[in-house]
N, C-alpha and C positions, 0 to 999 in steps of 0.2 A: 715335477719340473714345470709344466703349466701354470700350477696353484704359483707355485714363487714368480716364475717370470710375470705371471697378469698381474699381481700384486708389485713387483719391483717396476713394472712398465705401465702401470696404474690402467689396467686395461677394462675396458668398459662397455658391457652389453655382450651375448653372445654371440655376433658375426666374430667380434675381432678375440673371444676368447675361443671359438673354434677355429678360428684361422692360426693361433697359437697352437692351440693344441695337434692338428694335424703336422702343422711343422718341426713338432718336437717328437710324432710317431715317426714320421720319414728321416729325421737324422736319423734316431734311434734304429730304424730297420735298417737304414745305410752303414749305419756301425758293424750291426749284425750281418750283415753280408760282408764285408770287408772282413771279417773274421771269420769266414766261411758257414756262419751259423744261419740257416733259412728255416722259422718257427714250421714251415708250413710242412716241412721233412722230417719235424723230431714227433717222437712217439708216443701218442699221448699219455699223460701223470695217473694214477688211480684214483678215482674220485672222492672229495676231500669227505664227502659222507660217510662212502664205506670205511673211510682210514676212521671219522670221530668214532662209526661204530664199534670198530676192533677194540682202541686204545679202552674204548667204557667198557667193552665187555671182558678185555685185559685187565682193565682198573677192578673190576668186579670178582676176577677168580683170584688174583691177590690179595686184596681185603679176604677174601673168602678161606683161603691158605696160610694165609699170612699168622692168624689169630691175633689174641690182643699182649698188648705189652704188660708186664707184672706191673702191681700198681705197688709203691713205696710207699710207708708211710712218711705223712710231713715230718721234716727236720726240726726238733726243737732247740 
């Protein structure tokens, strides 16, 4: 939201593209409150390391289990 409004309002230098940006955190949290949602109460996500680590060590007993597919021979 920032990157398009500095750019659409041709904004220039970092005073007036943090003074944007803070403006567009504060709607945004005012949104979230008006929908009863306050970040500061939800719980926090499992971190996105341990998740890559799982899925590769998932991706790995699969390959692992999986075996290989029959090879055909070429169509003549």
């Amino acid at each position: 939201m920032t990157n398009h409004n500095a750019q659409q309002a041709d904004l220039q230098g970092e005073p007036a593209i943090t003074k944007e940006h803070v403006q567009n955190n504060t709607s945004v949290r005012q949104m979230l409150g008006q929908r009863g949602i306050l970040p500061e109460t939800l719980p926090p996500e499992e971190d996105i390391r341990k998740i890559d680590r799982r899925v590769k060590a998932d991706q790995k007993k699969l390959e692992k289990h999986a075996g290989r597919l029959p090879t055909t021979p070429p169509e003549t």
